[in-house]
KOLVO-176779 format. One record per atom (N, C-alpha, C): residue in one letter; chain; atom name; x, y, z. Coordinates in steps of 0.05 Angstrom, whole numbers. Example, Ala and Ser with C-alpha at 12.3 -4.5 7.8 and 13.67 -1.06 7.14 Angstrom:
# KOLVO-176779
NODE res chain atom     xx     yy     zz
NODE   A     A    N    264   -114    156
NODE   A     A   CA    246    -90    156
NODE   A     A    C    264    -66    156
NODE   S     A    N    257    -45    142
NODE   S     A   CA    273    -21    143
NODE   S     A    C    258      1    157
//
This chain:
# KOLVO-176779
NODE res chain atom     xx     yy     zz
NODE   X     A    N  -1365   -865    630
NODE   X     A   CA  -1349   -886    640
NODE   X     A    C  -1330   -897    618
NODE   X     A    N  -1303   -903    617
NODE   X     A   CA  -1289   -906    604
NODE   X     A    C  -1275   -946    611
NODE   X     A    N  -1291   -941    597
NODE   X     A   CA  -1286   -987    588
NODE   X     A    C  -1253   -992    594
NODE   X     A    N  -1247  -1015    595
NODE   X     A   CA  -1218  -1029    594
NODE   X     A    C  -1213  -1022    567
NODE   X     A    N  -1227  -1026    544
NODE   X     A   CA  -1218  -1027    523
NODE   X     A    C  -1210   -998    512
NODE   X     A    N  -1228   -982    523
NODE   X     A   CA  -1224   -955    514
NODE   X     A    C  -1200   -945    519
NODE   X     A    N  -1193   -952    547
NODE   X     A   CA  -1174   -949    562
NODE   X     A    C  -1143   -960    539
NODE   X     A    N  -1146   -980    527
NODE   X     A   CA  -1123   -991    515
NODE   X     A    C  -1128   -980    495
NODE   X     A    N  -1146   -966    477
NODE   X     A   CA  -1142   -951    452
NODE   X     A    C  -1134   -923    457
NODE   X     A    N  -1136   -916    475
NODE   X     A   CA  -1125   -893    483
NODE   X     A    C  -1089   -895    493
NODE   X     A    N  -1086   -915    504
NODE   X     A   CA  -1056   -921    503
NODE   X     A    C  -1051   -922    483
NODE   X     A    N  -1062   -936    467
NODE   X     A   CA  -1040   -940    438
NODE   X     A    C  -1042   -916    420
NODE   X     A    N  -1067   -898    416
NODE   X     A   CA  -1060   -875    412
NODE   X     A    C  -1026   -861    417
NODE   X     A    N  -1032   -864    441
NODE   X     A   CA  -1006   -848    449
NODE   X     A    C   -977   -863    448
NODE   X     A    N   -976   -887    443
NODE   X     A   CA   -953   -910    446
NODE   X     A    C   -947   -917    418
NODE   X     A    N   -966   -919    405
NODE   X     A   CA   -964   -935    383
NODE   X     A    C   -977   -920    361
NODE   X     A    N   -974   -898    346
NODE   X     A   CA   -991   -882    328
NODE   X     A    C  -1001   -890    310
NODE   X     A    N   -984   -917    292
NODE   X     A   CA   -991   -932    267
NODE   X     A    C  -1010   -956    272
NODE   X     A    N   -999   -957    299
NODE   X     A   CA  -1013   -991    306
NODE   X     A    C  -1043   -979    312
NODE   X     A    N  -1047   -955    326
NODE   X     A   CA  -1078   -952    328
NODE   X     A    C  -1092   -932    298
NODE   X     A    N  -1075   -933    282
NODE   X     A   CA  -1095   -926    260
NODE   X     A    C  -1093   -949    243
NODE   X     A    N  -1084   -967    243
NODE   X     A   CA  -1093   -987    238
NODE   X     A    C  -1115  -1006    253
NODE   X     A    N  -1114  -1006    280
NODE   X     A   CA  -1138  -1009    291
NODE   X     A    C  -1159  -1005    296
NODE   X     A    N  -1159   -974    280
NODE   X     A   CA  -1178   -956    279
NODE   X     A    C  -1197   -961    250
NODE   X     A    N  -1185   -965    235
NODE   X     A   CA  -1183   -979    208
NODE   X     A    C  -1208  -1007    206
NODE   X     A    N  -1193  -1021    219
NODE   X     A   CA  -1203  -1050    226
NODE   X     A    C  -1230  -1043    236
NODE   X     A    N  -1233  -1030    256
NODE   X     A   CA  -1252  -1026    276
NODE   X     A    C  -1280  -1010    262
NODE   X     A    N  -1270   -996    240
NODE   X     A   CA  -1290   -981    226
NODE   X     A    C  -1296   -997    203
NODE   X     A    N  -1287  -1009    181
NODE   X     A   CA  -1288  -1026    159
NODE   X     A    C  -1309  -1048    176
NODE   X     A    N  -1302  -1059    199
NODE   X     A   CA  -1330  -1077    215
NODE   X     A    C  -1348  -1069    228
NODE   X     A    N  -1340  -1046    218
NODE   X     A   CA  -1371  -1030    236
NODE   X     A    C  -1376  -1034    268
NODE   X     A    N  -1346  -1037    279
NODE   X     A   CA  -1349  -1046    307
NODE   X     A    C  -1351  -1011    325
NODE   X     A    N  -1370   -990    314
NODE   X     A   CA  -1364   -967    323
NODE   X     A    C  -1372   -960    355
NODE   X     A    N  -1371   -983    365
NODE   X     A   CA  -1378   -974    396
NODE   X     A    C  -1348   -984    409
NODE   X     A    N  -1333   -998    391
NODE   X     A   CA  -1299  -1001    400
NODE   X     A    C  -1281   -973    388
NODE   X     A    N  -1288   -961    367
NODE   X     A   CA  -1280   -935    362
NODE   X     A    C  -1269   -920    381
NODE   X     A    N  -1237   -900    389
NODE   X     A   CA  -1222   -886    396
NODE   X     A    C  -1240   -861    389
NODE   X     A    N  -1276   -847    393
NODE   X     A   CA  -1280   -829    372
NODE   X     A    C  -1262   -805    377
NODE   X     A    N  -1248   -803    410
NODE   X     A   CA  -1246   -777    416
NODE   X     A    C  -1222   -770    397
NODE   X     A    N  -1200   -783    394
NODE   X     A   CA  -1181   -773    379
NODE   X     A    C  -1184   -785    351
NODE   X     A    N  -1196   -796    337
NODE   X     A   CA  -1202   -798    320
NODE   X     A    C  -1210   -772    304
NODE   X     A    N  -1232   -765    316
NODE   X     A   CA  -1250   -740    307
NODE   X     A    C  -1228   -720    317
NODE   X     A    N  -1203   -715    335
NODE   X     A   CA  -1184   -692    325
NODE   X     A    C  -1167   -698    306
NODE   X     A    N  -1168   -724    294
NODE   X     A   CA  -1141   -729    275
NODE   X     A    C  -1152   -718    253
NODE   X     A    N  -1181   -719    250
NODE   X     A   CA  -1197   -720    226
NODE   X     A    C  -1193   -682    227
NODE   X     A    N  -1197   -670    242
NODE   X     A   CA  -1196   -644    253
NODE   X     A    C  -1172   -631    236
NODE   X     A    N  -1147   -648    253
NODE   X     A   CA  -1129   -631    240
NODE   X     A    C  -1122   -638    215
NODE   X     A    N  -1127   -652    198
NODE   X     A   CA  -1125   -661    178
NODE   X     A    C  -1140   -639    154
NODE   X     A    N  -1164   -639    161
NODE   X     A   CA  -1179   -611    154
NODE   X     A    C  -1166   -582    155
NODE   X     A    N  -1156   -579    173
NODE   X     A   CA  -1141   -547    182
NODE   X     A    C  -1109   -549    176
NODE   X     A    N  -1093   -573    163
NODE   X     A   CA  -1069   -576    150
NODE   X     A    C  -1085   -578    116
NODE   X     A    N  -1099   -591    111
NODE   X     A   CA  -1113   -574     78
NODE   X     A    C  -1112   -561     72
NODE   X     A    N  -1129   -538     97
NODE   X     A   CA  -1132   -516     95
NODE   X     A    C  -1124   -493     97
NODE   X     A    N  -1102   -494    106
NODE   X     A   CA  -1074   -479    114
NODE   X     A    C  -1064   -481     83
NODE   X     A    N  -1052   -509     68
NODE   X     A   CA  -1042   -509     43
NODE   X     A    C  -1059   -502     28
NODE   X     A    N  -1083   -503     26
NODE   X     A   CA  -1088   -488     -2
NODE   X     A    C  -1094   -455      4
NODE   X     A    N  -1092   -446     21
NODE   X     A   CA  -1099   -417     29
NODE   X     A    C  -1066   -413     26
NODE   X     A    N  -1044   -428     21
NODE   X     A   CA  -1016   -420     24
NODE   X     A    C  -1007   -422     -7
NODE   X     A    N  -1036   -433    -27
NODE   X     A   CA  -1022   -430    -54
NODE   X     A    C  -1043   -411    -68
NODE   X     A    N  -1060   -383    -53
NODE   X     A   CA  -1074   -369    -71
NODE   X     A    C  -1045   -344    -73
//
């Protein structure tokens, strides 16, 4: 089941990219992790891993 709130972090995902990693930010530093975005969170974290890893496999 997807909360009201979830519902608005998931908008701003898509609306607002800076404003929800900043919120995302906020939300983890207070340990508020049941208000956590995890689903795209955990792909930002994703691709962030596999753009690493692309560059250093692009400087052997």
């Amino acid at each position: 089941m997807t909360t009201k709130l979830q519902k608005s972090q998931l908008n701003l995902y898509a609306t607002d990219y800076l404003k929800w990693i900043e919120t995302s930010v906020e939300k983890l530093k207070a340990r508020d992790y049941t208000n956590v975005d995890w689903e795209n969170l955990i792909e930002e974290i994703e691709d962030m891993a596999r753009r690493e890893r692309r560059r250093l496999e692009s400087k052997r």
